[in-house]
C-alpha positions in Angstrom: 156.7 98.0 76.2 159.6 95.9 76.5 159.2 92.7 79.4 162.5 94.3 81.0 161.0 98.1 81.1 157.8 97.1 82.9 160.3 94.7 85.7 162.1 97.8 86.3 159.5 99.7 87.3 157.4 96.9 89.3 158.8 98.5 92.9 157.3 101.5 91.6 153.9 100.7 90.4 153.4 98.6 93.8 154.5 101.7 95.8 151.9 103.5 94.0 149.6 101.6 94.3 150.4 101.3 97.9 149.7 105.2 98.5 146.4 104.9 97.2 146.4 105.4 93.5 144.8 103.8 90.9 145.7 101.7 88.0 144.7 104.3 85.6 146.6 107.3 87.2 149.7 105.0 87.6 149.1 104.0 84.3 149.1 107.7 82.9 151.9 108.4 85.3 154.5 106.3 84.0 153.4 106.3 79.9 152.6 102.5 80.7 149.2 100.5 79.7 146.6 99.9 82.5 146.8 96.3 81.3 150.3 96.2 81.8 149.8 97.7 85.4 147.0 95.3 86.3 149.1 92.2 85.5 151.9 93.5 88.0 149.8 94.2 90.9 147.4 91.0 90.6 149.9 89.6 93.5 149.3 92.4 95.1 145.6 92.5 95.4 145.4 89.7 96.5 147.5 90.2 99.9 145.5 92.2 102.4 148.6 93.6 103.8 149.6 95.6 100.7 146.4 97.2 99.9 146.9 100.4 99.8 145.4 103.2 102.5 142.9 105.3 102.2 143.0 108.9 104.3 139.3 109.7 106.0 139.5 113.1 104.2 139.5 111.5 100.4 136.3 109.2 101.4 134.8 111.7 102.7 135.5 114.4 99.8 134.1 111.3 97.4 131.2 111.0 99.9 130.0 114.4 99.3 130.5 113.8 95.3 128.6 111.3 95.3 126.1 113.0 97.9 126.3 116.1 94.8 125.1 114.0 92.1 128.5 112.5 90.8 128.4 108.6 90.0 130.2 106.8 92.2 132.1 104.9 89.7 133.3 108.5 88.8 133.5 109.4 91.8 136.0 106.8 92.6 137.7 107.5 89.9 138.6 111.5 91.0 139.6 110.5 94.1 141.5 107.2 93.4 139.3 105.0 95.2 138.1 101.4 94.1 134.2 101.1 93.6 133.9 99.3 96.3 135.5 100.9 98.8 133.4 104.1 98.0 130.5 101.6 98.5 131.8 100.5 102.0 132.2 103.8 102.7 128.9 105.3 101.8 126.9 102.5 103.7 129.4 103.1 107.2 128.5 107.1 106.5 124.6 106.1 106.2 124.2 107.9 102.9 121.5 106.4 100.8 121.8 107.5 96.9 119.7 107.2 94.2 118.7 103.7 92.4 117.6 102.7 89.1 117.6 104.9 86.4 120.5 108.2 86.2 118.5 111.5 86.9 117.0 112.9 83.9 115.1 116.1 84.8 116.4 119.3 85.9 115.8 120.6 89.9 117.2 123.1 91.9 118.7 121.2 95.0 119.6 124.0 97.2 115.7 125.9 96.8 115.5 125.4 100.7 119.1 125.8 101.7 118.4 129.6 102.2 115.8 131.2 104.1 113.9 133.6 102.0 110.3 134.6 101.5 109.9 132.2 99.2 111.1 129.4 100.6 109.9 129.8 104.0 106.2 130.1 102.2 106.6 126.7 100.3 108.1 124.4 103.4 105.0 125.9 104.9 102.8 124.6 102.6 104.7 121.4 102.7 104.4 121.1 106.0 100.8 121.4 105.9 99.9 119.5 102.9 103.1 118.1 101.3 104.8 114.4 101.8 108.2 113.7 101.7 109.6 110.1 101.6 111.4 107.1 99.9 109.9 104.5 97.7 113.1 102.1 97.7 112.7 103.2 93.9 115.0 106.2 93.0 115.8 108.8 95.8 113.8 110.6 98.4 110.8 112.1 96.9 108.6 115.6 97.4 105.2 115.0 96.4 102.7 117.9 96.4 98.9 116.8 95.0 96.3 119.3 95.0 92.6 119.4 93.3 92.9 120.0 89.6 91.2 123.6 90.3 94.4 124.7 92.1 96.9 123.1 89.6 98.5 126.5 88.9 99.9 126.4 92.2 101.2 123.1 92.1 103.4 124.6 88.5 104.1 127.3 90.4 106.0 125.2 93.0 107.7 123.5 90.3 108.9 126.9 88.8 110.0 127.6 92.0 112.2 124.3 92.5 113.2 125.3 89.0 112.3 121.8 88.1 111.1 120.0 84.6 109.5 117.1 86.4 105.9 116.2 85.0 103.2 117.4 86.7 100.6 114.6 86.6 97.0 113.8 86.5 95.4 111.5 88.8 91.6 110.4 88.1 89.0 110.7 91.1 89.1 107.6 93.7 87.1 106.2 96.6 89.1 104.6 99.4 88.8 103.9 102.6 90.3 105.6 105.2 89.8 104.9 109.1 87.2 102.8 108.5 85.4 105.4 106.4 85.0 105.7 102.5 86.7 109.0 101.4 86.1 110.3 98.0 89.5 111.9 96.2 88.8 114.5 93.2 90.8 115.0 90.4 94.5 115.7 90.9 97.3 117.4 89.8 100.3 115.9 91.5 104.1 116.7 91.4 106.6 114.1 92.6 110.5 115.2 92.2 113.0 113.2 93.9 115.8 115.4 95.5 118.1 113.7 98.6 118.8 117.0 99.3 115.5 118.9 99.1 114.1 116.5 101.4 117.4 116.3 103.8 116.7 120.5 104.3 113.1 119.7 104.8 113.5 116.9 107.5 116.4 119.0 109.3 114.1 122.0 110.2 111.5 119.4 111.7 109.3 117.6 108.8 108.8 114.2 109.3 107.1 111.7 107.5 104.5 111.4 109.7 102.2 114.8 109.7 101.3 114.4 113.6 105.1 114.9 114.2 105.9 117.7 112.1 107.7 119.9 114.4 109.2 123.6 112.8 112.4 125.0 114.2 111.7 128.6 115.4 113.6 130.1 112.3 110.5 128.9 110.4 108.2 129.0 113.1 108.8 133.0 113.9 107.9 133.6 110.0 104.7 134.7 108.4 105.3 133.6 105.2 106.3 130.3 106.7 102.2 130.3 108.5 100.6 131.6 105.5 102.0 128.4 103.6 100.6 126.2 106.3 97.7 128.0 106.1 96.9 128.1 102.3 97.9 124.4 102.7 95.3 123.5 105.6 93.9 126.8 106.9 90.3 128.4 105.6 89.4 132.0 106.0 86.1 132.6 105.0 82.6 135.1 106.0 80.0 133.1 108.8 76.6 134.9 108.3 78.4 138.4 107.1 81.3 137.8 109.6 85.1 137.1 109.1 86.1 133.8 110.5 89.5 131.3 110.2 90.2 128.0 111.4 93.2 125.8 110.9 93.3 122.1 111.0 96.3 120.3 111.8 98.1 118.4 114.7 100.5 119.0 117.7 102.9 120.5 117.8 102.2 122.2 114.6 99.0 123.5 115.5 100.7 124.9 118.8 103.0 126.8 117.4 101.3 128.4 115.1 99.4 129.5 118.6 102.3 130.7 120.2 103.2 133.1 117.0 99.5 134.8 116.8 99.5 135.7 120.1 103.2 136.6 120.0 102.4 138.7 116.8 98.6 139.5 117.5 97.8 139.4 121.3 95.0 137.0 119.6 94.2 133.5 121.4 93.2 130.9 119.0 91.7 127.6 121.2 92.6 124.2 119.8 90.2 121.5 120.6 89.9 117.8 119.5 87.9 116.7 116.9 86.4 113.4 116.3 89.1 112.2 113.9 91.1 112.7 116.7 92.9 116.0 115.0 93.3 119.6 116.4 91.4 122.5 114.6 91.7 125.9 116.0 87.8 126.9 116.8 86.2 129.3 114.2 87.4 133.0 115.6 85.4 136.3 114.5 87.4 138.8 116.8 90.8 139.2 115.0 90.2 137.1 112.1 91.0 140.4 110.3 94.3 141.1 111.9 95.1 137.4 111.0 94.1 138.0 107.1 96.2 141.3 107.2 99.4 139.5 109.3 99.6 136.6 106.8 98.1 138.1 103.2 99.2 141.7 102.6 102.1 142.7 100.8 102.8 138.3 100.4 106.0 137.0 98.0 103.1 134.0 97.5 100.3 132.7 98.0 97.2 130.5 97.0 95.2 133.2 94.9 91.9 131.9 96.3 92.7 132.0 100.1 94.6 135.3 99.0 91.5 137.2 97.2 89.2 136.1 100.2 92.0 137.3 102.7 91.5 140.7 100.6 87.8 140.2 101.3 88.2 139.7 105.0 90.7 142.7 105.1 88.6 145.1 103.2 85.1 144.1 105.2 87.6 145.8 107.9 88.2 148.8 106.3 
């Protein structure tokens, strides 16, 4: 384009550029070369009071982009933002997105984002035996890792989070814990790394930390919600011919789960302190059966051993 061409439109590219687009809309815009557009606003850059401004509304519809999965260099992009001020933007908002390399394996994000069945029966297992966390390595993890007997639940989690993540074997281990040597079986562990997955799981009360795990009553008024904690941490089993169930767990966890058996049962588990300083509901016999029945018949899911000996229990009822 002629020297003259690109002068007459120089007010216009800097107004532009002013409202907040960028050099490769302006550049569509007016049939002109990016280059050409980046040579007239190099003055311009460089004079604070000319940059253009950005409305809340567009940083924070590029937030939620980014937040969805979208790169923010694309991101930036769609919304005629500069990279970096998406970056300033993302850090004032607190949003941490994932590092290293660009996701590769499929997962459903939104699994938890509605209550069903389902879902309310695997955040209970979670909650019971699952970790959540960041590694400073990609974004916020979900692991699950349970003894290589039970790996078909462990795939059937990952069917459920509609997920091709790996599903990996680790090898036995001794290490020492408290103080005490702890021996670790074989393993079949499942790591996927969803912001959001964990985001719905740390909004309806799981922390990091298991002793602070805390359900909000949506989940905490749901049987299949308790029969996931249970599968994860519960046992049901016969004492000398005789139903009995214990749970081990911690406050306020273990308390709740209280609250909702004698809510649904009129039954009154009694939580004492062990000596690794953890609460475990004291091995009932009288309504161990109503307990089995409550959480196991008729279930959307469950761990098919603890589910064939809840049969047993319920049955010996019969």
């Amino acid at each position: 384009m002629e020297p003259g061409r690109i002068g007459e439109l120089e007010p216009v590219i800097i107004r532009l550029f002013k409202e907040g687009w960028t050099e490769k809309r302006i550049a569509d815009h007016l049939g002109i070369s990016k280059s050409s557009i980046h040579r007239v606003l190099i003055a311009v850059k460089t004079d604070d009071r000319c940059k253009p401004r950005v409305d809340r509304f567009t940083k924070q519809n590029a937030i939620r982009a980014c937040i969805g999965g979208m790169s923010i260099p694309d991101a930036a992009d769609k919304f005629g933002l500069s990279t970096s001020t998406l970056n300033r933007a993302l850090r004032a908002a607190n949003v941490e997105l994932p590092t290293g390399r660009p996701r590769v394996c499929a997962i459903d994000d939104t699994a938890f984002d509605e209550l069903t069945p389902l879902s309310l029966y695997w955040m209970g297992f979670l909650f019971a035996d699952g970790h959540q966390g960041g590694d400073g390595q990609g974004a916020p993890y979900i692991r699950l890792a349970l003894t290589l007997d039970d790996r078909e639940h462990v795939e059937k989690f990952r069917d459920f989070l509609k997920s091709t993540h790996a599903i990996t074997v680790e090898a036995e281990k001794d290490k020492i814990i408290d103080g005490r040597l702890v021996h670790s079986k074989e393993t079949a562990s499942f790591k996927p790394r969803s912001a959001l997955l964990v985001e719905a799981l740390r909004s309806r009360g799981m922390t990091t930390k298991k002793e602070e795990r805390d359900p909000i009553p949506e989940l905490a008024q749901s049987r299949d919600f308790w029969r996931g904690v249970v599968d994860g941490d519960g046992t049901l089993y016969l004492a000398k011919g005789e139903p009995a169930f214990t749970l081990c767990g911690h406050q306020p966890l273990l308390g709740k789960f209280q609250r909702f058996i004698a809510a649904e049962l009129g039954v009154r588990l009694v939580i004492s302190a062990d000596k690794e300083n953890l609460l475990r509901t004291n091995p009932i016999t009288r309504g161990t059966e109503e307990v089995a029945k409550l959480l196991y018949e008729n279930a959307c899911e469950a761990l098919t051993r603890k589910k064939e000996r809840a049969d047993l229990i319920i049955s010996h009822a019969l």
